[in-house]
C-alpha positions in Angstrom: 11.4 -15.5 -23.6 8.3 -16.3 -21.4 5.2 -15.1 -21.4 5.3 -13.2 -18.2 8.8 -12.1 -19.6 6.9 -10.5 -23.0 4.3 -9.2 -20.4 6.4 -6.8 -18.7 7.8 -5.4 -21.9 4.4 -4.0 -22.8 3.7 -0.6 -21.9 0.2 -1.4 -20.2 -0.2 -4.2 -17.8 -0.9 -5.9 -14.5 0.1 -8.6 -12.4 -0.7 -9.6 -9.0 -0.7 -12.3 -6.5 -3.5 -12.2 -3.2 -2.6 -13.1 0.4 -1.9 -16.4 0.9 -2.3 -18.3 -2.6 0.1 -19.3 -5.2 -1.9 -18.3 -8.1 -0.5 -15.3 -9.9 -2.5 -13.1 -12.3 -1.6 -11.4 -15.4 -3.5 -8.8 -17.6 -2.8 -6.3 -19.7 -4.0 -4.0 -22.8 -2.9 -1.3 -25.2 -3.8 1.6 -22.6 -4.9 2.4 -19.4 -8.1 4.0 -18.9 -9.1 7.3 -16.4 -11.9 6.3 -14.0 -13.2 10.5 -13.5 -16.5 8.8 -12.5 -15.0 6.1 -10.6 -16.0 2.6 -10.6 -18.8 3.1 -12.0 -16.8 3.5 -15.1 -15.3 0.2 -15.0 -18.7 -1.5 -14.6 -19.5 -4.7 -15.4 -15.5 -5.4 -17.1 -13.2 -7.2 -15.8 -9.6 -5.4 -15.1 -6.7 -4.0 -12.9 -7.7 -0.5 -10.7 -4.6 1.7 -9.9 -5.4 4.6 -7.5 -3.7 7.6 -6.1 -3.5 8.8 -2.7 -4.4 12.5 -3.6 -7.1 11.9 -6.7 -7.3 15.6 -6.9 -3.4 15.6 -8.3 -3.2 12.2 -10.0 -5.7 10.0 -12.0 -7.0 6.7 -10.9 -6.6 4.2 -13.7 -8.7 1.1 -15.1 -6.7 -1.2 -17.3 -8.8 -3.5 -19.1 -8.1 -7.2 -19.2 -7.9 -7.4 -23.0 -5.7 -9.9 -22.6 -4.8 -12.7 -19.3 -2.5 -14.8 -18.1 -2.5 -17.1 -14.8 0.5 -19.0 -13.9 1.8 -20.2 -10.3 4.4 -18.9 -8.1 6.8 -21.8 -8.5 7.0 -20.8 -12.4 8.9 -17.4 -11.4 11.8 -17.2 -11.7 14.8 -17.0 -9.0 16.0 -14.0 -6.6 16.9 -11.3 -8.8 21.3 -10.5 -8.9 22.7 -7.7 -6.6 22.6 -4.4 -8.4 25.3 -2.1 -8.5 24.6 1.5 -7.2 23.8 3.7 -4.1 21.3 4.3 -2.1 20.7 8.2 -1.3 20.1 9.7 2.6 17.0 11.8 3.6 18.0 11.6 6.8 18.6 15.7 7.3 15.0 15.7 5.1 12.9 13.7 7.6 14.3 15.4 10.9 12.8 18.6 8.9 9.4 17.1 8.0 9.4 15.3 11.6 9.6 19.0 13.2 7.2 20.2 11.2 4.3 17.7 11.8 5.3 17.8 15.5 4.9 21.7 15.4 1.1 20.5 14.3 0.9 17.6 16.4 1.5 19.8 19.2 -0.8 22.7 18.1 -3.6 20.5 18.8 -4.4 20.6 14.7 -4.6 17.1 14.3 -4.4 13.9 16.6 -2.3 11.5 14.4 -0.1 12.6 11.4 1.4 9.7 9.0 4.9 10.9 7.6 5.9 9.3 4.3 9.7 9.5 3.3 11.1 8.4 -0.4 14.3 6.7 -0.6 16.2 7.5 -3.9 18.4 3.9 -5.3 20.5 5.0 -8.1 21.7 2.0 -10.2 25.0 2.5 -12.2 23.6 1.0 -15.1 19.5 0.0 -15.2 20.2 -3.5 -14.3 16.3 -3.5 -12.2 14.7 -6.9 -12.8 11.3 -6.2 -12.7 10.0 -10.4 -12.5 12.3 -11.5 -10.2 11.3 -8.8 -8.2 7.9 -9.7 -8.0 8.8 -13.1 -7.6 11.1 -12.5 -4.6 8.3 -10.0 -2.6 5.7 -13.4 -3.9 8.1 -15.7 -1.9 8.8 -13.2 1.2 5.5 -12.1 2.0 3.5 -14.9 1.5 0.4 -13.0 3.8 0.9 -10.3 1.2 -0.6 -8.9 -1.7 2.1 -8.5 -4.1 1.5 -5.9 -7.4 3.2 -5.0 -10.4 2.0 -2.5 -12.7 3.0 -0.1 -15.6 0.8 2.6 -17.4 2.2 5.6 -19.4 0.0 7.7 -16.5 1.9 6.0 -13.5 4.9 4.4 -14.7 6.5 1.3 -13.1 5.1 0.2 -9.3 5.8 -3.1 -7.4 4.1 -3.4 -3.4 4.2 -6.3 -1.4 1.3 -4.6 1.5 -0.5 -6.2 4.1 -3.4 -4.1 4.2 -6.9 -4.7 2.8 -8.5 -1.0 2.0 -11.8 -2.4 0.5 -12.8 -6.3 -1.2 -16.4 -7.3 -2.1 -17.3 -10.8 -3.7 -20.2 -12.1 -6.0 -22.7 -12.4 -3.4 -22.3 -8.7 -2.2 -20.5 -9.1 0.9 -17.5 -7.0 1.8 -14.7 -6.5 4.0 -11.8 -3.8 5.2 -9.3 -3.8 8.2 -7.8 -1.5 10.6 -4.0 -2.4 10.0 -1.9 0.1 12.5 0.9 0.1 14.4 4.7 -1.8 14.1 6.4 -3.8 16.0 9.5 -6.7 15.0 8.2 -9.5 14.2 11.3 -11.3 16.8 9.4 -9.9 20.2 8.0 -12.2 22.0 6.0 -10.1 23.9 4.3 -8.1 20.3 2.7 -11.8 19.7 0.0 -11.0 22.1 -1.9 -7.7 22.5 -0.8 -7.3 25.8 3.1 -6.5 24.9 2.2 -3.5 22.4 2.5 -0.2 24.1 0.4 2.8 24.7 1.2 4.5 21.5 0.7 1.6 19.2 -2.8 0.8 20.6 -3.5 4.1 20.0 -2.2 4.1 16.4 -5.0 1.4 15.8 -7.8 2.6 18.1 -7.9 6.0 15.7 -8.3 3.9 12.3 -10.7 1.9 14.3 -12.7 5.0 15.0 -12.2 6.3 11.7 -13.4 2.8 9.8 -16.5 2.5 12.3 -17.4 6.5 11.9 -17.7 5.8 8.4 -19.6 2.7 8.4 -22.2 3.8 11.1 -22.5 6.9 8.5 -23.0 4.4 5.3 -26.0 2.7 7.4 -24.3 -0.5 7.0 -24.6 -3.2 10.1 -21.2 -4.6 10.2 -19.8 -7.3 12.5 -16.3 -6.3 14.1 -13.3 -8.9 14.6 -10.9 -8.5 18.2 -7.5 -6.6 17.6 -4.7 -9.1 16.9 -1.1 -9.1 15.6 -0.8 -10.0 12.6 2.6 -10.6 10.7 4.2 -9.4 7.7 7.9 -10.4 6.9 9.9 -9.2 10.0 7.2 -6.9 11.0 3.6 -7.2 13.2 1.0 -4.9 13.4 -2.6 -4.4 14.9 -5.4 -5.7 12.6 -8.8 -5.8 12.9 -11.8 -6.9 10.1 -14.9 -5.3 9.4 -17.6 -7.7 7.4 -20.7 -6.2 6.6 -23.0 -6.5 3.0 -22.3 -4.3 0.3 -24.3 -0.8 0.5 -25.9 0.7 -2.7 -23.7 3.5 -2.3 -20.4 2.1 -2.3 -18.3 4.1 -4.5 -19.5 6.6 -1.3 -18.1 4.0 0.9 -14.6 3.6 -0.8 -14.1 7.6 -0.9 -14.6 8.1 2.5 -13.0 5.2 3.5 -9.3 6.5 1.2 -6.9 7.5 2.7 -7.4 5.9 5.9 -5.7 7.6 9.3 -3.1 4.7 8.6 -1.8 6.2 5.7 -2.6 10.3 6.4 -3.6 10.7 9.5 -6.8 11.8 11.9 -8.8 14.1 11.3 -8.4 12.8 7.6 -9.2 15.7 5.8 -6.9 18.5 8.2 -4.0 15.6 7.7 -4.2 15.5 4.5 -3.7 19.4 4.3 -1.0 19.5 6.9 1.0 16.3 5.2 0.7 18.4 1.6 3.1 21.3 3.3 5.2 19.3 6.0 6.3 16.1 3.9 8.9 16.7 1.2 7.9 14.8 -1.2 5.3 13.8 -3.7 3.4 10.6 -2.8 2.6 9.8 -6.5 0.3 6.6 -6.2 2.4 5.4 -2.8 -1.0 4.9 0.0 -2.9 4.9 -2.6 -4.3 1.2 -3.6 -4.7 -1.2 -6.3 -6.1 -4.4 -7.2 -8.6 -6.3 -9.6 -12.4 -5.9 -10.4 -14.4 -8.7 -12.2 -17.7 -8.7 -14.7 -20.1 -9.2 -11.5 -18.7 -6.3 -9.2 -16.4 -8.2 -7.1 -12.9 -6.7 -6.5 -10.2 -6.6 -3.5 -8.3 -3.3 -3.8 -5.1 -3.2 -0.8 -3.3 -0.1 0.2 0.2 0.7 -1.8 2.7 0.4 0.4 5.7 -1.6 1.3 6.6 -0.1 -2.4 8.2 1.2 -4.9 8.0 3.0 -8.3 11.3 2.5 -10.8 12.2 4.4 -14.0 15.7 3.9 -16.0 17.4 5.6 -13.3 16.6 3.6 -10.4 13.8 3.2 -8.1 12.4 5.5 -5.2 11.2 3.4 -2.1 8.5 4.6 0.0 8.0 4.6 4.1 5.7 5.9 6.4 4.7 5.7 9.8 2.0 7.5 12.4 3.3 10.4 14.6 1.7 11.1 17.8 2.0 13.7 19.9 4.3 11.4 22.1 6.3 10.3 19.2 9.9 10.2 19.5 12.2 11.4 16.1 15.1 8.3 16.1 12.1 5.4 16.9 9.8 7.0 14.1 12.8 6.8 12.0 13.7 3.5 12.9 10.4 2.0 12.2 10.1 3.4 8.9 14.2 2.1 8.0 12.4 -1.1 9.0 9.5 -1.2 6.6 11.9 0.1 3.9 14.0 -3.0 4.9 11.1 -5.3 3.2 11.8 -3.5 0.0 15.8 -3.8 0.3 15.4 -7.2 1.1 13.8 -8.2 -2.7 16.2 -5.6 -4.2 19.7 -6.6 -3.3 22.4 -3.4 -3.4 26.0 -4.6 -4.1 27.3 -1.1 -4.1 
């Protein structure tokens, strides 16, 4: 058995890969700790932070890197083998939820809302590879930062997500995105800003708002990339960076930067509310983030999505996308089948 094999057996760990490297990180210890004071609890230690989307319902986690591992990603091992079972439909569920945030949409009580769907996989027998997932979403999102991580709080997660929520290095300087809006990655005309339509750009000049309401509100002086596409697997959406230095206050910073109106919706706070009675489900720790924290303060913590949480049953899957007022119920559906299709892809259904 290898190392990273004995690794996932243990009831505590972490492992990760960041955007565009081949190094993959392992940690792990005998429990997880609750951050009720937030990072500052995890100060000056290195280790693995595992956040919810709603804190007030679920805890936000520090493991501790008792113990680490680094290997590359050439060392994992191959595509994990079909798996027999079913995948269950929602599709009755989200016409539902789509009505209902419509209803609000058009009441004029919000101007984006981001509904989330969960997608049940029953397995016949629990035949889920847990590393050969990770090393599958390692090989097909190589722009990605790919997660795996098990606490007794949270269970089992894996995401493979392109989007930064918050990173900061030694020398105090930080950086977040505004990642919104989809659109395949095989149209030509999505590879330049000019081919994305109205309700995309829109999509992305809200979290833009959003991200520079909040900076301008920190007093930080940040600099402010152009809008580009930017790929992940078969998909492209709108990015844009924000670099600025790190603020005193920036456990401040992160709350009001989580959730973002990529993952909720805008206003923030009236999405949030709204999403709690419309969606049919429990989001758990999905648009919530993740990611590591060293001994000097730096850390790069992404958004969970693109994910998936499994137990010995099988494994929910986890979709969202932005509804406008103009949204349209088959194309929201559609796009979210598609960024479910990134998990599906690195867990092969035989039926």
């Amino acid at each position: 058995m290898s190392a990273l094999e004995s690794l996932l057996r243990k009831p505590c760990f972490a492992l990760y890969r960041l955007p565009r490297t081949n190094v993959v990180r392992a940690l792990w210890a005998d429990a997880a700790e609750t951050l009720d004071a937030g990072l500052a609890g995890a100060a000056g230690r290195e280790g693995f932070v595992v956040a919810p989307y709603d804190p007030s319902r679920d805890a936000t986690l520090f493991i501790p890197a008792a113990h680490t591992l680094r290997t590359y990603t050439a060392s994992l091992p191959d595509a994990p083998a079909p798996m027999s079972g079913y995948e269950e439909s929602d599709r009755q569920r989200y016409a539902r939820d789509f009505a209902r945030v419509m209803q609000a949409l058009d009441a004029g009580q919000c101007m984006k809302l981001v509904l989330a769907r969960r997608v049940r996989l029953r397995l016949a027998a629990f035949s889920f590879d847990a590393l050969a997932t990770f090393a599958a979403a390692c090989r097909a999102y190589p722009r990605n930062y790919v997660a795996m991580w098990r606490t007794p709080q949270s269970g089992l997660w894996l995401t493979a997500t392109p989007e930064l929520l918050l990173s900061r290095d030694g020398d105090g300087q930080c950086r977040t995105i505004a990642l919104a809006g989809t659109m395949p990655a095989d149209n030509d005309a999505a590879k330049t800003l000019a081919g994305w339509d109205e309700k995309n750009l829109e999509e992305q000049r809200l979290v833009q708002q959003h991200i520079h309401r909040v900076l301008h509100d920190s007093g930080v002086a940040y600099r402010v990339s152009r809008t580009r596409p930017a790929r992940s697997g078969s998909l492209l959406h709108l990015r844009t960076d924000f670099t600025f230095s790190a603020p005193s206050a920036l456990q401040s910073l992160l709350d009001h930067l989580h959730p973002t109106p990529a993952v909720c919706g805008m206003p923030v706070r009236r999405a949030k509310s709204i999403l709690a009675a419309a969606e049919g489900i429990r989001r758990g720790y999905y648009a919530g983030y993740s990611g590591s924290m060293a001994a000097d303060g730096a850390f790069s913590f992404y958004v969970t999505l693109r994910c998936l949480r499994a137990d010995e049953q099988g494994c929910d899957l986890f979709a969202g996308s932005g509804i406008l007022s103009q949204s349209n119920e088959e194309t929201e559906w559609l796009e979210t089948e598609r960024k479910l299709d990134a998990l599906r892809l690195v867990l092969p259904l035989k039926g």
